[in-house]
C-alpha positions in Angstrom: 0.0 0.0 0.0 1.2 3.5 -0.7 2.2 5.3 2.4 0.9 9.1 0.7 -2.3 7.5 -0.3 -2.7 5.8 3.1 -1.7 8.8 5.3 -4.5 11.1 3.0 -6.8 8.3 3.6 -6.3 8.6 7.7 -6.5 12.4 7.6 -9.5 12.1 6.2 -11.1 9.4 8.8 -9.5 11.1 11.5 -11.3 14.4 10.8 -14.2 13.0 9.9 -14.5 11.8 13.8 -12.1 14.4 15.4 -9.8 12.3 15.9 -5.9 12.7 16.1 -4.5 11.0 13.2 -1.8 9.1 15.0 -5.2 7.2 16.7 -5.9 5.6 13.4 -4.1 3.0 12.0 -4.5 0.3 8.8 -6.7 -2.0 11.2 -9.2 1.0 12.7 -13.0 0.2 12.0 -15.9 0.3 12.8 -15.5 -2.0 15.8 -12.7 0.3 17.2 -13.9 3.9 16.3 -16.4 5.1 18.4 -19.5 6.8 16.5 -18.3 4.3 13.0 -21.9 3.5 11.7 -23.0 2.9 8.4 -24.1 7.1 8.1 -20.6 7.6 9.3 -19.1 5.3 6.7 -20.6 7.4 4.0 -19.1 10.5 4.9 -15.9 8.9 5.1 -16.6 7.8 1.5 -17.7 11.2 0.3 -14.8 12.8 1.9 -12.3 10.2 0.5 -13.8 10.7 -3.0 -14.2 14.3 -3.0 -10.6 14.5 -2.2 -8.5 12.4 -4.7 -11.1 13.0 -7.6 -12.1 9.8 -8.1 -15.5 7.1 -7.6 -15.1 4.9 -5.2 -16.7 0.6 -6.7 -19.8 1.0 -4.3 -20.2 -2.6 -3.6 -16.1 -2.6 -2.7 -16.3 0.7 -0.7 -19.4 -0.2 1.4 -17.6 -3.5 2.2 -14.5 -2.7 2.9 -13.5 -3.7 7.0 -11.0 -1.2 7.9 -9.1 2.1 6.9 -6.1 0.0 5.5 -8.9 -1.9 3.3 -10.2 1.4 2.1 -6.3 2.8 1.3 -5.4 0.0 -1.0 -9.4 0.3 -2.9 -8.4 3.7 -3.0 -5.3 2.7 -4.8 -6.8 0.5 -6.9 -9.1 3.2 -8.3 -6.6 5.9 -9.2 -4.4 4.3 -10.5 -7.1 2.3 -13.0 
């Protein structure tokens, strides 16, 4: 996984729940962010796509299981 594209990815998550970034790592979910529900997961969709540009495979985004999960879809879909 790229380390820019996964670092963006975490900004995003973390401000999404007001977090501090260094609280997030590749295996933070649902199950270990407080508030993560599936409204929640949207706007951590919208905010992902809205800032690299791109539209996230909805099946693959609503499915994905953690931030690292989301990073590498991310990934997947720019560089297509």
């Amino acid at each position: 996984m790229d380390d820019d594209c996964f670092e963006r990815v975490r900004a995003l998550v973390a401000q999404t729940f007001e977090m501090d970034p260094s609280e997030i790592d590749a295996q933070s979910s649902a199950a270990t962010i407080e508030g993560w529900d599936s409204l929640a997961h949207l706007m951590v969709l919208t905010a992902v796509e809205k800032s690299f540009g791109v539209k996230l495979p909805r099946l693959e985004s609503y499915t994905v299981q953690n931030v690292g999960e989301l990073a590498q879809l991310v990934q997947r879909t720019v560089v297509r």
